[in-house]
Each structure stands twice: as structure tokens, then as C-alpha cells.
N, C-alpha and C positions, 0 to 999 in steps of 0.2 A: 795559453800557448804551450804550456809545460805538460796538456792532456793531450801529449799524439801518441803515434803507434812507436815511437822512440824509446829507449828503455835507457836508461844510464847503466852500460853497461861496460867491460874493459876496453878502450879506445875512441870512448865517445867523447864526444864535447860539447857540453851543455854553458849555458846562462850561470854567472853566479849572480845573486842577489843576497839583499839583507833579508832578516825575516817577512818582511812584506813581501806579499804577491804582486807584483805587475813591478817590481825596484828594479829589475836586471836593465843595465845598459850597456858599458863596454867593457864589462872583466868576461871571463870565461876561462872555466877548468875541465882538464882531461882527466876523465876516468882510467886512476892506473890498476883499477880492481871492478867488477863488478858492483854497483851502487843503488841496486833498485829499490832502495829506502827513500832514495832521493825523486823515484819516480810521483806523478800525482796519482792523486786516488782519492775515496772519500774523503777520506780526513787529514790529508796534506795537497798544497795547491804544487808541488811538487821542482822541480827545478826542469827547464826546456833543452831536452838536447836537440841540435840544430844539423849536426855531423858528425864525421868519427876519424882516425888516422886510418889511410889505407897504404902507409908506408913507413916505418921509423918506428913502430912500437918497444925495437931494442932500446933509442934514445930515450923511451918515457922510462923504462925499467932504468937505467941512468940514473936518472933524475929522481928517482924515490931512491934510492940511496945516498944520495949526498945529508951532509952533516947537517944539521938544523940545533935552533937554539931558539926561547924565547924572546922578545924583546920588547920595551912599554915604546908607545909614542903617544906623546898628550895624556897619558892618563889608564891608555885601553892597551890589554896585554895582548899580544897577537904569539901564540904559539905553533909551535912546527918553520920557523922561518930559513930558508937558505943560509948558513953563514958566507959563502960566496954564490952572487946574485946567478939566477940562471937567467940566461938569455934565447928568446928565441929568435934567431937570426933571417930565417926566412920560415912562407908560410904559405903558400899555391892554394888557391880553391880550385878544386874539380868538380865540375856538373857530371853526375852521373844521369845518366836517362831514367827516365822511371819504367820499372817492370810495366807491362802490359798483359792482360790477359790474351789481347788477340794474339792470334801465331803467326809464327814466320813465316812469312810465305813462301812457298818454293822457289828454286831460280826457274827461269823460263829455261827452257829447253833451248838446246843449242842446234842452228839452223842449219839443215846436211847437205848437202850438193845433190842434185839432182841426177840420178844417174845417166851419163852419156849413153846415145844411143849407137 
């Protein structure tokens, strides 16, 4: 799923998973940079993006500047972590229609009065 016409690109939002192919299930991160290392290809099974932000890109530029720190849990060091947690408070999906090649059809012509005689 991570081989479509998608790119991990700035605003996108893909699947995170562990190093295995087919792990992702309900995390997911926004590209606040351009990522297409993370795209698949021969030789990586690659990360799936699904969507992208089409409003609020100021709020992701936000959020890569907050303060971060490491910190262990059980054992496993997790670096880059929020010191204060971000929250995403709300989250709207939009259906965009899919492009089409066919064209748009013209409007029909508007119907004239017939002239009085």
C-alpha cells in the first residue's frame, strides 16, 4: 500500500509503522518537510501516505518548534519527544473527487423567447 502515486511530501500524512512492512495501524505522521526517502521503491517497502493538510500548515510549522527532550520508557530511548504534550484537538476528513480526464461539459445553452410576432 505504501507503492501509490503519493510521495511523502510537506503536508502529507502517511502510516507510521515499526521496521516491518504491512505494522502500520493507528499512528500516523505529518510530513513537516519534504520526505521522499520515506517513499517505496526497490529497495525500501516505504511508508503509505493516505492524505495531506489542505488548511493549517502554519499549525504544523508550530509544532516543529516546540522544545523536545529525550526520555527512556521500559528500557527504549525515544528521542525528539514534546516537553509539553501536543494535542490534536480536532481533525475533518474531506473527500476530494478524483481528477478525471474526461471534460467538462459545457452548460447547455440558455432557452430564448421566441420572438413575438
Amino acid at each position: 500500500e505504501a507503492a501509490t502515486s503519493l510521495s511523502n511530501t510537506r503536508g502529507t500524512i502517511a502510516m507510521a509503522r515499526t521496521n516491518q512492512p504491512d505494522s502500520a495501524t493507528s499512528e500516523f505522521f505529518i510530513n513537516h518537510a519534504d520526505n521522499k526517502f520515506l517513499d517505496a521503491s526497490k529497495s525500501s517497502d516505504g511508508y503509505a501516505v493516505f492524505g495531506y493538510v489542505i488548511d493549517g500548515l502554519s499549525v504544523l510549522d508550530a509544532i516543529a518548534t516546540v522544545a523536545t527532550h529525550s526520555v527512556t520508557v521500559h528500557g527504549t530511548k525515544f528521542d525528539d519527544v514534546p516537553k509539553t504534550p501536543v494535542v490534536i484537538e480536532s481533525i475533518q476528513r474531506v473527500v476530494v473527487p478524483e481528477p478525471t480526464s474526461e471534460p467538462t461539459p459545457e452548460p447547455a445553452p440558455r432557452p430564448t423567447a421566441a420572438p413575438k410576432p
